[in-house]
C-alpha angles and dihedrals in degrees: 000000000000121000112268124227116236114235121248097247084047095053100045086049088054100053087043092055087053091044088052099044086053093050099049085043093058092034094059114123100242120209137230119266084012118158083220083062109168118253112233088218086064116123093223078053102053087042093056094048087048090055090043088054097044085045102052084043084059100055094046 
């Protein structure tokens, strides 16, 4: 049996599942003393402390 072809509604719905799963995956609260620790290096991380800088610069 020959490789199917994925139809183009099928393919789009499978890029947006992933995109969602690896969002939810980088958006989880993480808890102190967690195994799953963020690393500071994170891009999520270094974005937060960006926005807190830009923020206390604001209210200055």
């Amino acid at each position: 049996m020959g490789v199917t072809r994925l139809k183009r509604k099928d393919r789009k719905n499978k890029t947006v599942s992933r995109l969602e799963v690896q969002f939810l995956k980088l958006g989880r609260n993480i808890e102190s003393g967690s195994r799953s620790k963020e690393s500071p290096k994170n891009q999520v991380a270094l974005n937060n402390e960006i926005l807190a800088k830009l923020e206390a610069g604001l209210k200055k």
